[in-house]
C-alpha positions as CSV (number, residue, x, y, z in Angstrom):
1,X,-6.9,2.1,6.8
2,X,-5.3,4.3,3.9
3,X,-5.6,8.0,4.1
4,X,-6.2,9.8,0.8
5,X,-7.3,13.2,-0.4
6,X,-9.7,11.6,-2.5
7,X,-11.1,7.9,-1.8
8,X,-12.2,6.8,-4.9
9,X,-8.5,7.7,-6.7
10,X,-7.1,6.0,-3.4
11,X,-9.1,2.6,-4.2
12,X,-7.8,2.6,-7.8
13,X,-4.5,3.2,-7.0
14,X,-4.3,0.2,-4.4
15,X,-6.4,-1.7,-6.7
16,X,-3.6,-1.2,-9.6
17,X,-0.8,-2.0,-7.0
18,X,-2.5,-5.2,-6.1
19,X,-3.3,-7.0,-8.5
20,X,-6.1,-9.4,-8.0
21,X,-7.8,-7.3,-4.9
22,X,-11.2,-7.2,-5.1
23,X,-13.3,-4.1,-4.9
24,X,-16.1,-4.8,-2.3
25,X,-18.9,-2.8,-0.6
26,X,-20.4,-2.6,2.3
27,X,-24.4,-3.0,1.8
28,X,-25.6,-0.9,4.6
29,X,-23.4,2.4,4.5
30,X,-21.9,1.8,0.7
31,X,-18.7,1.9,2.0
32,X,-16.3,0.9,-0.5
33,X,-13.0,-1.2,0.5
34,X,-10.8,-3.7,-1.5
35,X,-10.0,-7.2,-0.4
36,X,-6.3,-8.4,-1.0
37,X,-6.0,-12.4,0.1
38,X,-7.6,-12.2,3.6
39,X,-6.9,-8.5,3.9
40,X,-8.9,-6.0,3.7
41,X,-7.8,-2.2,2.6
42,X,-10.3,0.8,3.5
43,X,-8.8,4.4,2.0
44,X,-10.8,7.1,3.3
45,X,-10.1,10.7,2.6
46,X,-7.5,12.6,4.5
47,X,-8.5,15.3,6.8
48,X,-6.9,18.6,9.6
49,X,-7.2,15.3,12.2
50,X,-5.5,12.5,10.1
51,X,-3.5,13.9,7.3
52,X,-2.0,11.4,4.3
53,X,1.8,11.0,4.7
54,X,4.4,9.4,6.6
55,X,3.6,9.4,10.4
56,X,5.2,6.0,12.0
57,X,3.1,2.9,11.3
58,X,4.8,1.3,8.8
59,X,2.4,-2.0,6.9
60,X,4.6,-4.8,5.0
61,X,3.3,-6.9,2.5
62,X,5.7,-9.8,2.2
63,X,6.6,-11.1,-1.4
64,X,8.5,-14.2,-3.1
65,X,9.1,-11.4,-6.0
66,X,10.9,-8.3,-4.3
67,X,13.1,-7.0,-6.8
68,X,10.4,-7.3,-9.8
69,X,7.1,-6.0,-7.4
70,X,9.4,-3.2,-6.4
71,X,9.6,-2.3,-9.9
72,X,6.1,-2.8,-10.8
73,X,5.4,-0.3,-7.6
74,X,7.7,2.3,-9.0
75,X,6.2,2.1,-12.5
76,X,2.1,3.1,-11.1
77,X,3.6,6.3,-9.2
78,X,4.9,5.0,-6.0
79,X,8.2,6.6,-5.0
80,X,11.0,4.7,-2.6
81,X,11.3,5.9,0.4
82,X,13.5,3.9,2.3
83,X,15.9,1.3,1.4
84,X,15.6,-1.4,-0.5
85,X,18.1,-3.2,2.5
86,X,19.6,-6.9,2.6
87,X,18.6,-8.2,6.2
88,X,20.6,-10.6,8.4
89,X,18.2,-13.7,7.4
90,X,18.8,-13.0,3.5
91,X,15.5,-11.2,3.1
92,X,15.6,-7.6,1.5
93,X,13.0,-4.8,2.7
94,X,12.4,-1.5,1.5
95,X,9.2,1.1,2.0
96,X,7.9,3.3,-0.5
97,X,5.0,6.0,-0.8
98,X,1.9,5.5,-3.0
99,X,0.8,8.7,-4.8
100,X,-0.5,10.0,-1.4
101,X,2.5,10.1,0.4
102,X,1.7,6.9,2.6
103,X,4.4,4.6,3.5
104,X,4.1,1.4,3.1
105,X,6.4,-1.6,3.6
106,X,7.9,-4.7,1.2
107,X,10.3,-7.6,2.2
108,X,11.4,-10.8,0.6
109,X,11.6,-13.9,1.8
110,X,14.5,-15.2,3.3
């Protein structure tokens, strides 16, 4: 779950960032979510109680592409945040915000 000042801009945005996610809803309340792979993504708005922003959970999505999805990230408005760092194993990780100011994790294979 994705906190957002505004759910509907929060959906597009994650929909742009992951390509091939599928916008679904939920029949009985018409809660809208996307589905990335076997992952599903709910951004509801941002409140006093749960702000957006940075505030220790960290989610990584693991790509064979680092260098070029980081680029892609940075070109729809997401801004690094941490890194991007070479690992012990070879791998690479970095975290950056989405428009929001949610973290939100990458790292390469090894």
């Amino acid at each position: 779950m994705i906190h957002a000042p505004d759910s509907g801009l929060g959906l597009d945005w994650y929909q742009k960032a992951f390509p091939g996610s599928v916008r679904q809803v939920e029949q009985r309340s018409q809660f809208e979510y996307i589905t990335i792979d076997d992952t599903n993504l709910e951004v509801v708005v941002s409140d006093a109680k749960v702000p957006s922003g940075a505030a220790g959970t960290v989610v990584y999505w693991h790509t064979v592409a680092f260098e070029k999805r980081l680029r892609f990230l940075l070109s729809i408005g997401a801004t690094l945040f941490r890194g991007p760092m070479m690992l012990d194993d070879g791998s690479q990780m970095c975290q950056v915000l989405d428009p929001f100011g949610n973290p939100f994790g990458l790292r390469s294979e090894p």
